[in-house]
C-alpha positions as CSV (number, residue, x, y, z in Angstrom):
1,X,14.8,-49.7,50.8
2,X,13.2,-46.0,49.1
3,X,14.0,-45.6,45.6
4,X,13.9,-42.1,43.8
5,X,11.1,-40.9,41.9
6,X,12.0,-41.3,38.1
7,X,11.6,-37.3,36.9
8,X,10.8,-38.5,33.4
9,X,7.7,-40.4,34.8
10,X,6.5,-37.5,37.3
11,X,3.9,-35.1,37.2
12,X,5.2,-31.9,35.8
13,X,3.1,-28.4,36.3
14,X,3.5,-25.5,34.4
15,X,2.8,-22.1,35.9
16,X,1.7,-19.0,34.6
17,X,4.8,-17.3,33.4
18,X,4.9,-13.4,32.9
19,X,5.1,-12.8,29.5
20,X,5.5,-9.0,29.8
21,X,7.2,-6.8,31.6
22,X,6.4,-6.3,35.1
23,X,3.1,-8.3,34.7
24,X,1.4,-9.7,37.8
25,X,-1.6,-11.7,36.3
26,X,-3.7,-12.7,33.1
27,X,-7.2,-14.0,32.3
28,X,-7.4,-17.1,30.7
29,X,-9.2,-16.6,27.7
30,X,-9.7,-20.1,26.0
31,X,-8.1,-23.9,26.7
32,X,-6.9,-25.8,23.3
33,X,-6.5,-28.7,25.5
34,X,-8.3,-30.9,27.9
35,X,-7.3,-33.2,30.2
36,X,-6.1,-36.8,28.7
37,X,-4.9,-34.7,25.7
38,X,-1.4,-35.5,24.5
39,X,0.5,-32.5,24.5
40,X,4.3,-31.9,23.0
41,X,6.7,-29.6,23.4
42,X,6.1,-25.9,22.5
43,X,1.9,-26.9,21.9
44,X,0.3,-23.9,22.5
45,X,-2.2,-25.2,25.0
46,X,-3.9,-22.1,25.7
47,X,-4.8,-18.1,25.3
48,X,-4.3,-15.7,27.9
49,X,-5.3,-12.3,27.9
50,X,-2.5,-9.7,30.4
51,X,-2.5,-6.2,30.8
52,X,-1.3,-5.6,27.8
53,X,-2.4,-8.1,25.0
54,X,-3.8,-11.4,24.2
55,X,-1.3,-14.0,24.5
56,X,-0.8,-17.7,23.1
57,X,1.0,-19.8,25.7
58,X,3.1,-22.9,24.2
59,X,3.8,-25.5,26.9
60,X,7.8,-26.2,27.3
61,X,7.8,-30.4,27.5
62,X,5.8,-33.6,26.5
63,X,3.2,-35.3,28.4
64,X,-0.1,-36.6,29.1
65,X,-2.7,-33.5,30.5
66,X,-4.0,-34.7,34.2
67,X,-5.4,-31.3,35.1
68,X,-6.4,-28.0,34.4
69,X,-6.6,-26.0,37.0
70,X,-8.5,-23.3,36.2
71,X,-11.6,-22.4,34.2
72,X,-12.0,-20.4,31.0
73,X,-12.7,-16.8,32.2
74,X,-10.5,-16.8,35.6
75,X,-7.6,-14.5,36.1
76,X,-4.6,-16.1,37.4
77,X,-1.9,-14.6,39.3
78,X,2.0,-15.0,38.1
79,X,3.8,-18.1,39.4
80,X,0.4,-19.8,39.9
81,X,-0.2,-23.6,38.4
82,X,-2.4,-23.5,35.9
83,X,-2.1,-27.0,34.1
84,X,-0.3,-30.5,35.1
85,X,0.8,-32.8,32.8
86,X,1.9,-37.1,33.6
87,X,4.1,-38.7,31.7
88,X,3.1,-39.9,28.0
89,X,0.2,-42.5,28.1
90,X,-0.6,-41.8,31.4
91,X,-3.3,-39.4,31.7
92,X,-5.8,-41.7,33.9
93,X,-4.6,-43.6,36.7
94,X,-4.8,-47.4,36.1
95,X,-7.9,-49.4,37.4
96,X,-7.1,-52.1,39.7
97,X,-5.3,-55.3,38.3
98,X,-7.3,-58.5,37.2
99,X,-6.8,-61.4,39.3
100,X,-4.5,-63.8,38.3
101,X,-6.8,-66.5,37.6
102,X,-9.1,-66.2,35.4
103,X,-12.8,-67.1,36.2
104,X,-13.8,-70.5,35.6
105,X,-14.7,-70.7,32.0
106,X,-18.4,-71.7,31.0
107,X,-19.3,-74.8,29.4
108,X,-19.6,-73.4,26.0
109,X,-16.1,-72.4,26.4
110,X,-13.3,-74.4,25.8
111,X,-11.3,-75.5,29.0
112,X,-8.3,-73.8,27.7
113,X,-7.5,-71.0,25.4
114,X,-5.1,-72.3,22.9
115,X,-1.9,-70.2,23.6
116,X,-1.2,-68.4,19.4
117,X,-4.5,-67.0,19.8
118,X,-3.6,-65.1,22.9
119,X,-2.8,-62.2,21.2
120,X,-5.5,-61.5,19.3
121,X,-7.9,-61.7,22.6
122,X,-6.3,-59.3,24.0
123,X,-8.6,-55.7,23.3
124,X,-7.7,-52.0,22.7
125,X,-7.2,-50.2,25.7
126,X,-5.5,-47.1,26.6
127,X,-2.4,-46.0,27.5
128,X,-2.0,-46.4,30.9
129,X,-4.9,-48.7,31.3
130,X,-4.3,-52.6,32.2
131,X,-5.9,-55.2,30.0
132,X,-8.1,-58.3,31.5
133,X,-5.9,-61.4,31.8
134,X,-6.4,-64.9,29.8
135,X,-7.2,-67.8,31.8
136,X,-3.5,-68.8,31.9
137,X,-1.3,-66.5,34.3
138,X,0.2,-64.8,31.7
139,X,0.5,-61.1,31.9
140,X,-1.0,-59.1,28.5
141,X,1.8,-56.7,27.3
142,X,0.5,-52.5,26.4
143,X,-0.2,-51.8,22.5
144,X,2.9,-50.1,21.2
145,X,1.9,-46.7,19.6
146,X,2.5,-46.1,16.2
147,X,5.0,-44.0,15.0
148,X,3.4,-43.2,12.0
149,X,1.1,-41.9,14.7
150,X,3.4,-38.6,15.1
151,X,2.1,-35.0,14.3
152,X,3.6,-33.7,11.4
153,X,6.7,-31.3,12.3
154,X,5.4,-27.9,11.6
155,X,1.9,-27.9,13.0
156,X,1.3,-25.1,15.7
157,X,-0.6,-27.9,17.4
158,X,0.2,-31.6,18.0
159,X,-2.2,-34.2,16.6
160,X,-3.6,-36.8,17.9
161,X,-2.0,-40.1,18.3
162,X,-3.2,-43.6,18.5
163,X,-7.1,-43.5,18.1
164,X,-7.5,-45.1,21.8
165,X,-6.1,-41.5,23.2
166,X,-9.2,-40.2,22.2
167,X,-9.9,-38.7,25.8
168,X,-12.6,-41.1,26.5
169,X,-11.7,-44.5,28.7
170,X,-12.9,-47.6,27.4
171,X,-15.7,-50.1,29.5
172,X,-14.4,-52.5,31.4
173,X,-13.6,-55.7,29.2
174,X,-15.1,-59.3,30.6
175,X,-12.2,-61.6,30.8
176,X,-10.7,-63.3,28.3
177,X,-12.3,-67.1,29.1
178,X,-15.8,-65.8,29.0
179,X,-16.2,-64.8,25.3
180,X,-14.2,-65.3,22.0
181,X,-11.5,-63.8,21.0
182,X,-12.7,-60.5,19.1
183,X,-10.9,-60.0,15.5
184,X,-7.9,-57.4,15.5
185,X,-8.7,-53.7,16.2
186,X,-8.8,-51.9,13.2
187,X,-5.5,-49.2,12.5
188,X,-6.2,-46.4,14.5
189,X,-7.2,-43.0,12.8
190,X,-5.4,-40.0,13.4
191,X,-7.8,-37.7,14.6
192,X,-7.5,-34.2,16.7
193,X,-8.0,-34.8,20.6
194,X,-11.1,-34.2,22.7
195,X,-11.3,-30.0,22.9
196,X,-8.1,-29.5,21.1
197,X,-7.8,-26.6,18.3
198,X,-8.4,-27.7,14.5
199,X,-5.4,-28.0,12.7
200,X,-4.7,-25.6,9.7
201,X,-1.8,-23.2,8.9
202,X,-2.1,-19.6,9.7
203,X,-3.0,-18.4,6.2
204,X,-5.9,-20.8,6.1
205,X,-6.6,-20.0,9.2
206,X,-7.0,-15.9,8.7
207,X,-9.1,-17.0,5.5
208,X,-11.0,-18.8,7.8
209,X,-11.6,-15.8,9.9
210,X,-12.6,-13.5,6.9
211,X,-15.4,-15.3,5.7
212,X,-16.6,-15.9,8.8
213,X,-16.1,-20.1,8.9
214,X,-16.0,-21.4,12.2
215,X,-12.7,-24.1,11.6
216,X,-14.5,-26.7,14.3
217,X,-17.1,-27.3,11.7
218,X,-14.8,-28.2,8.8
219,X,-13.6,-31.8,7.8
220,X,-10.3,-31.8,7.2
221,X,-8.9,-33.3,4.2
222,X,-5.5,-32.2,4.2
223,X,-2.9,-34.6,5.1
224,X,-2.9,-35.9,9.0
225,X,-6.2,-34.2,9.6
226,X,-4.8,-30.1,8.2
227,X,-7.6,-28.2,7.3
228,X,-7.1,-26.8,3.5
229,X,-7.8,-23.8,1.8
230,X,-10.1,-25.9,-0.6
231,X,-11.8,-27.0,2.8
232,X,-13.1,-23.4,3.6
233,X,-13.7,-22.7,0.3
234,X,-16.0,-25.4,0.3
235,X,-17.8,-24.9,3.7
236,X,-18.6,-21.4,2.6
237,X,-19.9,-23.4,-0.9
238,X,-22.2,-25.3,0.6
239,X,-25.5,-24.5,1.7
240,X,-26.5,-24.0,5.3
241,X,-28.3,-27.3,6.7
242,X,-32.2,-26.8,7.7
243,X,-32.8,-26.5,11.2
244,X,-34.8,-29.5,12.6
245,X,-38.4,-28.5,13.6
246,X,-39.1,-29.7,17.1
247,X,-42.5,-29.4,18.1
248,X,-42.2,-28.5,22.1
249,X,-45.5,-29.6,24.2
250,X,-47.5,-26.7,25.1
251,X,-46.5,-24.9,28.2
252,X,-49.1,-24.3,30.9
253,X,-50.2,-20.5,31.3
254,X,-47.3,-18.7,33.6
255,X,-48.4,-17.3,36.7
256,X,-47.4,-13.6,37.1
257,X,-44.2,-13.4,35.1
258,X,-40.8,-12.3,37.2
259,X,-39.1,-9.3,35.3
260,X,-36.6,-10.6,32.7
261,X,-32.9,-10.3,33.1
262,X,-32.6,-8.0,30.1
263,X,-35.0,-5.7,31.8
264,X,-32.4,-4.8,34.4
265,X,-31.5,-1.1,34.9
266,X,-27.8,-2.0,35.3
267,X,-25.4,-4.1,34.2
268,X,-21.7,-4.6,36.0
269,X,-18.9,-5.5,33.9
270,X,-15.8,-6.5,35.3
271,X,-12.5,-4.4,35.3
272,X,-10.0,-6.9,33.9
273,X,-7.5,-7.2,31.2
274,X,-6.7,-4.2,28.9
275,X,-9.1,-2.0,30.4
276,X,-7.6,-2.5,33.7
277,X,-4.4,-1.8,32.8
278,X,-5.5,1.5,31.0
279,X,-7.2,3.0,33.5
280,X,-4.4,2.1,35.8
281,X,-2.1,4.0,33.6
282,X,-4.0,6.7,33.1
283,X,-4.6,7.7,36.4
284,X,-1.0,7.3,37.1
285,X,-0.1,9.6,34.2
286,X,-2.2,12.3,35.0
287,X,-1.7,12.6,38.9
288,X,2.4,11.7,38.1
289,X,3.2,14.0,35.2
290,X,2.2,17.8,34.9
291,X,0.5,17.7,31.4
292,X,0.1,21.1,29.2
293,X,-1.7,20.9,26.3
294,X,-1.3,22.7,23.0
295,X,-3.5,23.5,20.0
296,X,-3.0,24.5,16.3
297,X,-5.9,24.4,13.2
298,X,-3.6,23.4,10.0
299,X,-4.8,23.4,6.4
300,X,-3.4,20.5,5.1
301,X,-4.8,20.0,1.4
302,X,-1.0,20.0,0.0
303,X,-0.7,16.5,2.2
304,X,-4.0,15.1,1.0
305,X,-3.2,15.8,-2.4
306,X,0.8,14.1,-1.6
307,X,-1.2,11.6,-0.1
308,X,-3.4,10.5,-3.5
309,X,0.3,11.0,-5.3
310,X,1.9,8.3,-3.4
311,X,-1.1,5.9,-3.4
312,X,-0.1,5.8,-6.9
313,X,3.4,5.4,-7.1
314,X,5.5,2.0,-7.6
315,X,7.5,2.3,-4.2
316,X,4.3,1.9,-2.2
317,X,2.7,-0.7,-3.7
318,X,0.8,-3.1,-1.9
319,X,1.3,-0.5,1.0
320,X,-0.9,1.1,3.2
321,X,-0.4,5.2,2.5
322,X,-3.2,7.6,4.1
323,X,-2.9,11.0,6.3
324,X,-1.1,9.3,9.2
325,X,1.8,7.9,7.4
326,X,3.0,11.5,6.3
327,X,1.7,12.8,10.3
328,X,3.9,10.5,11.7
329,X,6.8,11.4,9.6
330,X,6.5,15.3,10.4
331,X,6.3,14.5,14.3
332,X,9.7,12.5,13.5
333,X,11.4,15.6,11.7
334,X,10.0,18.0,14.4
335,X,11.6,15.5,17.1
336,X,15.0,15.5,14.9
337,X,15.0,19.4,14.8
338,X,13.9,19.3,18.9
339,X,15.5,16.2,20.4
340,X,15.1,17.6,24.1
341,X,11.5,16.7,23.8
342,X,12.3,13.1,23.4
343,X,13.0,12.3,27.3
344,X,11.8,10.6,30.1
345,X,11.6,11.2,33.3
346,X,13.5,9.0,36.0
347,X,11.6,9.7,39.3
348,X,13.8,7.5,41.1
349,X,17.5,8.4,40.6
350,X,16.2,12.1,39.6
351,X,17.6,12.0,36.2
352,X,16.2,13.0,32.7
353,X,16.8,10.3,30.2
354,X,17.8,11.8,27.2
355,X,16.6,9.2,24.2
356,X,18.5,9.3,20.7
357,X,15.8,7.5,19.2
358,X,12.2,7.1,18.9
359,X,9.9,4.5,19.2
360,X,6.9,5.8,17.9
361,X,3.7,4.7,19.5
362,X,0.3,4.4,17.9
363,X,-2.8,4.3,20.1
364,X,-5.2,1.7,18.1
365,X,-8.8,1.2,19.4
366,X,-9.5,-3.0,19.8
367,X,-12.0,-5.0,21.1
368,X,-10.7,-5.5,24.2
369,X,-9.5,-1.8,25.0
370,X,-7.3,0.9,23.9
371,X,-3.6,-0.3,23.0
372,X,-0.6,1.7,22.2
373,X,1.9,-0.4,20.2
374,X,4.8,1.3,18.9
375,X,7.3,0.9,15.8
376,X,10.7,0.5,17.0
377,X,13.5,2.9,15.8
378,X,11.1,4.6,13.7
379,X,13.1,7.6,13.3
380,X,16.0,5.2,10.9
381,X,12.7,4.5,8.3
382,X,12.1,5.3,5.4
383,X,8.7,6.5,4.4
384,X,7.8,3.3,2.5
385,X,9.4,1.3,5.5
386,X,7.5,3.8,8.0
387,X,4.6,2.9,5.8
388,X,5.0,-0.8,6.0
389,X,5.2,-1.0,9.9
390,X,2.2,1.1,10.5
391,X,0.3,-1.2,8.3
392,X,1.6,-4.5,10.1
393,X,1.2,-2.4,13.5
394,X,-2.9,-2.0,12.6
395,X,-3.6,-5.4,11.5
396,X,-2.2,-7.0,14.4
397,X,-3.8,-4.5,16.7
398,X,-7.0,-5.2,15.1
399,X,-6.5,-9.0,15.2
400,X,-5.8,-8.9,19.0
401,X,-2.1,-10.7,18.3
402,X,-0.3,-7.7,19.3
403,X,2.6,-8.9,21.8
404,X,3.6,-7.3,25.0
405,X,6.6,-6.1,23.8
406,X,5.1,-4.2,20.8
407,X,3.9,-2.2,23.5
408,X,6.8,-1.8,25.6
409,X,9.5,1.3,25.5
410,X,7.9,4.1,23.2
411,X,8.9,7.4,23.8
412,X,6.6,9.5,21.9
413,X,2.7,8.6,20.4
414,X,0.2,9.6,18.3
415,X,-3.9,9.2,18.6
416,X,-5.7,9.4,15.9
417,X,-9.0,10.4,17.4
418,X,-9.9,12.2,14.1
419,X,-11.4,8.6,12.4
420,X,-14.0,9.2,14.9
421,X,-15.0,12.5,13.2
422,X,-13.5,14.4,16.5
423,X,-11.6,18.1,15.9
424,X,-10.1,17.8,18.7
425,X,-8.8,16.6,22.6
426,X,-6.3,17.1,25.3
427,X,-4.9,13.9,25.4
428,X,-3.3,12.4,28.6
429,X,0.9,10.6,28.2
430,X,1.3,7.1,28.0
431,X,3.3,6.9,31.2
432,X,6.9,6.9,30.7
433,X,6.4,9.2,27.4
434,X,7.1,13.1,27.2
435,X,4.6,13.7,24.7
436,X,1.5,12.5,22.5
437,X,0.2,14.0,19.4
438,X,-3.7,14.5,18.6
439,X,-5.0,14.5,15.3
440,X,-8.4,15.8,14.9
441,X,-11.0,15.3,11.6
442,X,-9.7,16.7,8.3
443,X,-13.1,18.9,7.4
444,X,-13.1,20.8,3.6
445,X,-13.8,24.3,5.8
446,X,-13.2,27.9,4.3
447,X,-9.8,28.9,5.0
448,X,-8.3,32.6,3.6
449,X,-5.6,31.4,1.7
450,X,-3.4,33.5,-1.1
451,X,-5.4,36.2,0.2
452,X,-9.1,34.6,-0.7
453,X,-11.3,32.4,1.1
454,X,-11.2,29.0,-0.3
455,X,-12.9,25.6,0.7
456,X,-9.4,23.8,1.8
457,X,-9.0,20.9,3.9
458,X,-8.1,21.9,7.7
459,X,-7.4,19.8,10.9
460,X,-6.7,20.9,14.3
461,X,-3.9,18.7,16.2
462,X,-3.1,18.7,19.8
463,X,0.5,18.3,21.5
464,X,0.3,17.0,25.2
465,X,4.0,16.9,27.0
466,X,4.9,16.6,30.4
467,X,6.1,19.9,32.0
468,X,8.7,18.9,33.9
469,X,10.3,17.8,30.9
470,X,9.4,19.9,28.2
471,X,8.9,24.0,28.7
472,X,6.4,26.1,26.6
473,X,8.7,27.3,24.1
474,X,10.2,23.3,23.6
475,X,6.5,22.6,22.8
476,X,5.3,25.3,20.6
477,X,8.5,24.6,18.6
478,X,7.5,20.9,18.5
479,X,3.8,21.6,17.4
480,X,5.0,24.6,14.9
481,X,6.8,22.4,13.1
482,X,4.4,19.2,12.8
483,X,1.9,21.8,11.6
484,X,4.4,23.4,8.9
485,X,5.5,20.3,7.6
486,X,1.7,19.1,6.9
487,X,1.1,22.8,5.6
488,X,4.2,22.3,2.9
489,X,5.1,19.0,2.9
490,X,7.9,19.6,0.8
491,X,9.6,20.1,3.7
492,X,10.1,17.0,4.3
493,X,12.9,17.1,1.9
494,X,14.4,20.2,3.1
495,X,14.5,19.6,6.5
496,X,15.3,15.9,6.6
């Protein structure tokens, strides 16, 4: 007679999910877990990087990990396995039982175990594992784990439990009639698992990462084995250890030496991740939509000056106020007093999609490639609200957290290529988009202004669009007003 497999007790696998839009594959960056690691449900268990942005993935039930199946490094398709995990305790598959009678006992040994002290022969094992059997026929029962084993609630990532799932598998354990009972294993420790992620709360954690401390390095003496802002402090404290001097036996002299690898002429670097994706987009942009590209110089020394006058006032304290926070605002009023260039094109059911409010997008240059994230509804902000998402928008850009959907459903952007000390550039849509805004260097330059030349400050910005949406005049009146708004700023007020 066939019984059912138990679900509870089967290997589960979790696949790559798409965790943006449209996504067909990712690169798995790093692994917090390893295999014999307990995991729980919503651990993140590993980082993936997409087409879009670098991703933490949590794992959606409880288990033991049996397998990972693929390296750091490797880019995995959609729908693909990428880890399995058995049932709790049972990340090794169980070595084959004792026999049921014991060996016959040496001399030295007693004929027969007396039965109380059973229990303490019996040695730590692992979940999963059997145990060797006394020289009577009874079976040894599995430790119980602890509950006071638990990970705290609250951690990003689960603890570990008993101090026998510490990844490694013990030696195989003589039976039970051939040597004295061993004393009682010590309480186990709780200790993180083999490869997993030290444990500390995101502040620590950023601290961590601005003065440079590598976490893995740090003992923990927070409670169940949390990593303390006292801890970093106190890593950075203490003084680096001396490297140990090994004296390496002389080497016999090399034949003719081979060229070195860092002589080569070339080197390939594969086209993955964000840099795929943007050159994908790109291409698509610029064969898909007609761009037109149109060019103003600007003296703007009224905003620089508004600019130092806001750094200073109570409203935007603690708040990140330079030349693109009042930029972004003028292209916001211009697109209030010019909706029509707020569209997109609908190839498919040939339709113009008329959009009654902006996500503004902000290209941001990261390690891993050029992003454009954008602030949702930024046209309902305020300026010290507007100011407040473009400061999140940058520090998450620049810590590689931004999330796929920061970066989906913008309708208009702006690229600051000035902060590279550029004038100017024709810049190419983000696809979807009608438009993007350039904004070149601002230069002290002599500009004729109240009839004499005068040392003001002066940028040039550039308005891409896509033609089939937006006609020269639409533009010019788009550009026009960015520019006159940065020329008097008080317009702000009397246009809003």
């Amino acid at each position: 007679m066939t019984t059912m497999t138990d679900t509870a007790s089967a290997v589960r696998e979790f696949k790559m999910p798409d965790v943006g839009e449209g996504l067909t594959e990712a690169e798995i960056l790093k692994w917090y877990v390893a295999p014999g690691d307990t995991v729980t449900d919503g651990q993140v268990v590993c980082e993936v990087e997409t087409a879009k942005a670098a991703v933490e993935l949590p794992i959606p039930f409880d288990g033991t990990v049996t397998e990972l199946r693929f390296a750091e490094g490797a880019t995995v398709d959609v729908g693909q396995v990428i880890i399995t995990v058995g049932p709790a305790g049972g990340a090794a598959p169980a070595p084959e039982a004792a026999p049921e009678t014991a060996p016959a006992a040496p001399e030295t040994t007693p004929a027969a175990p007396e039965e109380p002290e059973a229990p303490k022969g019996r040695q730590p094992v692992l979940v999963g594992y059997g145990v060797s059997e006394s020289s009577t026929k009874r079976r040894a029962r599995k430790p119980v784990p602890s509950q006071g084993d638990e990970p705290p609630a609250g951690t990003y990532y689960a603890a570990a439990v008993q101090g026998e799932l510490n990844g490694h598998a013990p030696a195989p354990q003589a039976p039970a009639a051939q040597a004295p009972a061993p004393a009682a294993p010590a309480a186990p420790q709780v200790a993180a698992p083999t490869g997993a992620r030290p444990l500390a709360k995101p502040p620590v954690r950023k601290l961590a990462k601005d003065l440079g401390v590598d976490l893995a390095t740090i003992t923990p003496t927070g409670p169940d084995g949390i990593i303390t802002r006292e801890d970093v402090h106190a890593a950075v404290a203490a003084p680096a250890p001396a490297p140990e001097v090994v004296t390496a036996p002389a080497a016999p002299a090399p034949a003719a030496a081979p060229v070195a690898a860092g002589d080569a002429r070339e080197t390939r670097i594969p086209i993955k991740g964000v840099r795929k994706a943007t050159a994908q987009a790109m291409v698509h942009s610029a064969f898909t939509a007609p761009h037109v590209t149109e060019f103003v110089t600007v003296d703007v020394t009224r905003t620089m000056k508004l600019v130092e006058e806001l750094k200073q006032d109570r409203a935007f304290e603690g708040l990140r106020v330079n030349p693109l926070l009042l930029i972004s605002k003028a292209l916001l009023l211009a697109i209030r007093r010019n909706p029509d260039v707020n569209a997109a094109w609908d190839e498919p059911n040939q339709e113009i999609v008329q959009k009654h409010y902006v996500n503004l997008g902000i290209a941001a240059a990261t390690p891993r490639g050029l992003i454009v994230p954008n602030i949702k509804d930024a046209h309902a902000k305020t300026l010290p609200e507007l100011a407040a998402s473009l400061g999140e928008l940058v520090t998450t850009a620049r810590e590689g957290k931004t999330s796929p959907g920061a970066m989906q459903g913008g309708t208009v952007t702006i690229t600051n290529i000035g902060v590279f000390g550029i004038d100017t550039g024709t810049p190419i849509l983000n696809p979807g988009e009608s438009a993007i805004l350039a904004v070149g260097a601002i230069k002290l330059q002599p500009w004729v202004h109240k009839g004499k030349v005068k040392p003001r400050q002066v940028t040039t910005l550039a308005l891409s669009f896509d033609h089939r949406l937006v006609d020269g005049e639409l533009g010019s009146k788009v550009l026009g007003d960015v520019a006159a708004i940065l020329e008097q700023p008080k317009r702000l007020m009397t246009w809003a």
